[in-house]
N, C-alpha and C positions, 0 to 999 in steps of 0.2 A: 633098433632097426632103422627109424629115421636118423637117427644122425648118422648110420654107416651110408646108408644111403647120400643123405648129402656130403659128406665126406668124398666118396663115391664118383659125385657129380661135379664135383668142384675138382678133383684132380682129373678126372677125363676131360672136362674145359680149357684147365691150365695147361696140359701135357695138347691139346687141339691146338691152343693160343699158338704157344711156345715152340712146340715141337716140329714144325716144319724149318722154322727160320733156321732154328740152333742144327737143321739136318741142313740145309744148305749152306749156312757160313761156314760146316766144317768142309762142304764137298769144293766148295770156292779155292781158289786156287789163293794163298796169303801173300806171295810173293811175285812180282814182276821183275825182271831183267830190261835195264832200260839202259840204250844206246844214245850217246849223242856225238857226234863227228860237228866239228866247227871249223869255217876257215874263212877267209877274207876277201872280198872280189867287190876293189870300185866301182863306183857306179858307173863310171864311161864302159868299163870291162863286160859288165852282166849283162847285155843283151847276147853274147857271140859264149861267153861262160851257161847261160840258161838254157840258148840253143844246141848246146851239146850235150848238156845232163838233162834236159829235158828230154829226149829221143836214147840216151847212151847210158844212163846210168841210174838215173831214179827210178826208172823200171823197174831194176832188178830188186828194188826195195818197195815199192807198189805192189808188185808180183806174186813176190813168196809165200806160200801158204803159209807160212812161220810167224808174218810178222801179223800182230793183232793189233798195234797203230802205228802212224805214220804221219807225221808234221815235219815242213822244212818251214824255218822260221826268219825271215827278214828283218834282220834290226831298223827297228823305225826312230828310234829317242835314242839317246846317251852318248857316251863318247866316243866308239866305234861303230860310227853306222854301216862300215862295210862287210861287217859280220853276218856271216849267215851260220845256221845250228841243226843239223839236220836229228831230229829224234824218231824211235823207232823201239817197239815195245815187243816183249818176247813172253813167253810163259816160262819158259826154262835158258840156264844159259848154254845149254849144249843146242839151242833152234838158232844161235848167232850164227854158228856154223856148217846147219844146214843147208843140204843143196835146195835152190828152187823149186828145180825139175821143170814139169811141162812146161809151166804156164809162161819162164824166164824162157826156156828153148823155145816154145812156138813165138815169143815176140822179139826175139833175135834171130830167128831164122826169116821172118816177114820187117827186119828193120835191120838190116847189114851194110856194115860202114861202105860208102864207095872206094872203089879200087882207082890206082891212078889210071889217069884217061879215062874215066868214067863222069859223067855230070854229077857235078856239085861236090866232084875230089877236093877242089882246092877250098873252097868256104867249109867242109869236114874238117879240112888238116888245120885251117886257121883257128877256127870253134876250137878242135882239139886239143893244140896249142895251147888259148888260152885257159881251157879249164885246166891243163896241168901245170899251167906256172901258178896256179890257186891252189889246187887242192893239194899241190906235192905239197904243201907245207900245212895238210889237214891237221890237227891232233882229235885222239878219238879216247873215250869215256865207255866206262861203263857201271852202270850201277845198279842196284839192287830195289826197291820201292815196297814196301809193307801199304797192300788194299784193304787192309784194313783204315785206310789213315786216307784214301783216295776217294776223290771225287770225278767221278767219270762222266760228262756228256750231263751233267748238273745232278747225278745219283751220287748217294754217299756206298760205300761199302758196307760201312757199319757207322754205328757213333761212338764218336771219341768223347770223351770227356765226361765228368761227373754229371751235368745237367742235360739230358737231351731233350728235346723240344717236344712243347706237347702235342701231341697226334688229335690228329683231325677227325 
């Protein structure tokens, strides 16, 4: 009777330990959809390149219910410093092609390019200009990421490898 007992107590402790984590890493979503769009814009260029995509386009990737991260990345060191890498994180890859919806509609409908003869037409079309002599020559990515193997915001997903660290 005492050993079924502790028997007993030791799997309801183990299956208490265990059993919540092993129910949420399977509800965890294993797979991310990651986007990254890269193109080139000297440094004399990106002030009039940033004031465009800054109001005209990154919005629409801030915006979206869809996207769950979002970094534009500035090459600082190596041999292309006019590189810029915009990334952008999905749960599925059918959310790349997701619409917006509201939140893209209501901050284009409160942020609408000027029309000619209106203030501030001609520095629009100039801005506009130059972000398309950049970005027409964008190339874009996409790829796949296993969170299991990710470190988000300094959290691990899970642990990799034969030895994991001892718990505190």
């Amino acid at each position: 009777m005492t050993k079924t007992l502790i028997v007993a107590l030791f799997a309801t402790l183990a299956l208490s330990a265990f059993g919540p984590r092993n129910a949420e890493a399977q509800t965890a979503p294993t797979t991310r959809i990651v986007t990254s769009t890269s193109f080139n814009v000297p440094f004399q260029d990106r002030a009039k390149f940033f004031a465009f995509a800054n109001e005209y386009f990154i919005p629409a990737t801030q915006l979206h219910p869809k996207v769950l991260n979002f970094r534009m990345l500035n090459h600082n060191w190596g041999s292309d410093g006019s590189q810029i890498i915009m990334v952008a994180e999905y749960a599925s890859f059918n959310d790349i092609e997701a619409d917006c919806g509201k939140p893209c509609d209501d901050y284009f409908a409160a942020h609408e390019a000027p029309e000619e003869g209106e203030a501030g037409y001609a520095e629009y079309q100039e801005n506009l200009a130059v972000f398309n002599k950049y970005y027409s020559n964008h190339q874009d990515e996409i790829y796949a990421t296993n969170m299991n193997r990710a470190v988000v915001e300094g959290r691990r997903a899970t642990l990799v490898g034969p030895n994991p660290p001892p718990s505190n």
